[in-house]
N, C-alpha and C positions, 0 to 999 in steps of 0.2 A: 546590433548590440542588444541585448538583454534587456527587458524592463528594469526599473530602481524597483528591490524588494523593500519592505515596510520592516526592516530589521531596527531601523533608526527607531521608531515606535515603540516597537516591543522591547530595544536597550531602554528606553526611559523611563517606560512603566514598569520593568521588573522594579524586583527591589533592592536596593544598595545599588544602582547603578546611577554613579553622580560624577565619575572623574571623565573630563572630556580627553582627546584625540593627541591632544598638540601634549598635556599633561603627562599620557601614560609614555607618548615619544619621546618627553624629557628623562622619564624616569629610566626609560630603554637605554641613551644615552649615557647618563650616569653610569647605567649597569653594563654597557659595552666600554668607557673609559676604565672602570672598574677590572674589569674582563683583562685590557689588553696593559695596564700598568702589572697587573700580576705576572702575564707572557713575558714583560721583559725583565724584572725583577726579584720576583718570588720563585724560592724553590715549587715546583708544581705537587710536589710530596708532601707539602707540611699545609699544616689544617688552613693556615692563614691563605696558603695557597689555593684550595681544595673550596675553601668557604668563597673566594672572589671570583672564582671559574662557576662556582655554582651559579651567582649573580648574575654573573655574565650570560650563561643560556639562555638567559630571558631573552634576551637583544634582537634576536634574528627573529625568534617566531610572534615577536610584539609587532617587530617592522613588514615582518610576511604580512600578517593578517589584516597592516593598514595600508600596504600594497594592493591589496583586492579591493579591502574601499576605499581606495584612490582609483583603480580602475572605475569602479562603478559611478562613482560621483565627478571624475576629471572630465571636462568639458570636451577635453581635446588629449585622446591618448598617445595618437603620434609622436603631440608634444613630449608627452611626459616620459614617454621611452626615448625621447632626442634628449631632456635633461638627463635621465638616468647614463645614457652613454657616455655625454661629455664630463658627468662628474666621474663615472668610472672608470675613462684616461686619466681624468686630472690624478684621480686617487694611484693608479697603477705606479709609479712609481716610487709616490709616500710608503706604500704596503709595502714594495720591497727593500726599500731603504730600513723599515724598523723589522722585519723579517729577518734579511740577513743581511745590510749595512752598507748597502750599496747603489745606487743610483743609475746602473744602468742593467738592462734587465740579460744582457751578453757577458758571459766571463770568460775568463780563459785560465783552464786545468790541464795543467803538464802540457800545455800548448796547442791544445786543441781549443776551440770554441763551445761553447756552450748556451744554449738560448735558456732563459728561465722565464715562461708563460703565467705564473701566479699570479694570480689576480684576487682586489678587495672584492669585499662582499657587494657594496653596490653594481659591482657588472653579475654577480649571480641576481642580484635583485630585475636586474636588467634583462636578463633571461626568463626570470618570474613571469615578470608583466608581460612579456614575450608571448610567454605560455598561455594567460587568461587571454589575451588578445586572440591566438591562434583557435584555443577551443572556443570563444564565445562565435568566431569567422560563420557568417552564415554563408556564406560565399565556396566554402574548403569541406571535401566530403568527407565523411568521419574516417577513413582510412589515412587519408593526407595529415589529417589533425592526429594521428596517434602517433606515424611516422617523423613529421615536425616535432611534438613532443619529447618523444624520446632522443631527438637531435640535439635540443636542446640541454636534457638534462646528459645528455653526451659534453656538451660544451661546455658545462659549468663543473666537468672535473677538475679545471684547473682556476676556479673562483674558490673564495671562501665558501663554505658549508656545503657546498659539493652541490647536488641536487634536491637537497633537502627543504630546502623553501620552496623550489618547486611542486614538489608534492606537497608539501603543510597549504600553498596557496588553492592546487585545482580542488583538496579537500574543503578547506574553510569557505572558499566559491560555491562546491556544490551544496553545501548546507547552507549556505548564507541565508540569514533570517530567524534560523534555529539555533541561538547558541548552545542548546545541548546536544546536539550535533555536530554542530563545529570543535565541541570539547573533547566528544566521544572520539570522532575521527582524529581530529589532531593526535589526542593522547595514546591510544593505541598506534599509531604512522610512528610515532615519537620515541614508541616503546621500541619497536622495529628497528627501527631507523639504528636508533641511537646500540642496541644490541649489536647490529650488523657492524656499526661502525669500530665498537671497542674490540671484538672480534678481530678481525680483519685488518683493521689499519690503526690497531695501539696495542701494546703490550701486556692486550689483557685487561680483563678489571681490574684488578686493585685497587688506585685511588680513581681510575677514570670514571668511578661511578658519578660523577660531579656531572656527567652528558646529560645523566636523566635530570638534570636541571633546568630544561628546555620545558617541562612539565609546568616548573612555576608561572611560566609565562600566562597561563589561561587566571593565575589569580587577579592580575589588574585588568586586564581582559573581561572580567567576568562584571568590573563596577564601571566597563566604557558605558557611556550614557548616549551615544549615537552623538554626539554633537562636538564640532572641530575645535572649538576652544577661543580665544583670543590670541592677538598677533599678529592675526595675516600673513603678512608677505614675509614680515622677519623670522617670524619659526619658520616657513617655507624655504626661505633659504637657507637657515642657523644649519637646519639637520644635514642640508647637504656638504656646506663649506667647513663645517665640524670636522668631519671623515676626516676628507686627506691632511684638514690642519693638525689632529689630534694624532696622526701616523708622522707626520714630518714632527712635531716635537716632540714625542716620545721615542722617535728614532735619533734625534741627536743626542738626547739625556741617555739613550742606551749606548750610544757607539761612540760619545765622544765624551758625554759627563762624567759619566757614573762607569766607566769602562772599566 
């Protein structure tokens, strides 16, 4: 593995960088509840709609980029990709219960069977780490490591955000230290990214311009101060056990409350 860069230093000493780690994950939070209360309730065409998707972009590339410093700083990465897995079963079937309303991820249409593979965002996260693990492998020779790579983000077509953290993460890695580099790259991958995506697999711009909202993410990003925060164990956990709890009640207020 990698030496620890002196990025933590250089967050503390810029200036305006004072909100710790566990802080801006709260914030992320908020703006991912935010995000997925709109998916089940708000028309996605009207401003009200349009304004809480925008909030919501933050979410992923707040959580990508403390994915990477959580590789760098976790004692034990094994570990942390064993959490990451067992929460992203636990969540697989919350996701699909507030997706589309149902509990088991087989259906059956006009009597055929049908398998539905969608997965939450923590199994793309899961792939993430995946990723930095594989490229940091002093062990895997650089052809093995691109072929892995791109397996990966092979795999996470059917997670949340596709393979888009994966890229936002090996970029913020390889600048790590420099966050005007990590801003640079992020934000240009994002522009890309997010282009390809409205393109391709939505109907166009129109209101989907809300994707380049993923942009906002580098503004609390930009006051992290390198330092984890207060809490310990209980944010450590809060963020994981949030997930699939905030997908299970917002799927029963969708499918059985508010129906």
């Amino acid at each position: 593995m990698l030496e620890k860069t002196s990025e933590s230093t250089q967050l503390q000493t810029r200036k305006g960088a004072f909100i710790s780690a566990n802080t801006i994950k709260y914030f992320a939070v908020f703006a991912m509840l935010i995000d997925h209360i709109a998916w089940c309730f708000v028309d996605t065409n009207s401003i009200l709609g349009i304004i809480m998707h925008l909030i919501g972009r933050m979410t992923a590339p707040i959580m990508t980029y403390f994915i990477v410093e959580g590789y760098h700083y976790t004692r034990n990465v094994n570990r942390y990709l064993l959490r990451l897995a067992i929460f992203a079963a636990v969540s697989w079937i919350p996701f699909l219960f507030m997706e589309y309303g149902t509990f088991l991820p087989f259906t059956f249409v006009d009597g055929n069977l049908y398998f539905n593979p969608a997965q939450g965002v923590i199994y793309t996260f899961f792939l993430t780490l995946l990723a930095l693990k594989t490229v940091h492998s002093q062990s895997l020779p650089k052809p093995a490591k691109v072929v892995l790579v791109i397996g990966l983000c092979m795999l996470s077509s059917i997670g949340d955000w596709f393979f888009f953290p994966i890229v936002w993460a090996l970029l913020l890695d390889k600048y790590r230290g420099n966050f005007k580099k990590q801003a640079a790259a992020f934000a240009i991958s994002s522009v890309v990214l997010m282009t390809l995506m409205i393109v391709f697999l939505t109907d166009g711009f129109g209101n989907n311009w809300f994707q380049y909202g993923v942009l906002l993410a580098l503004i609390p990003l930009y006051f992290y101060n390198g330092e984890k925060g207060r809490g310990g164990r209980f944010n450590k956990w809060f963020f994981y056990i949030f997930y699939p709890a905030h997908l299970l009640i917002l799927g029963i207020l969708k499918w059985y409350v508010f129906k």
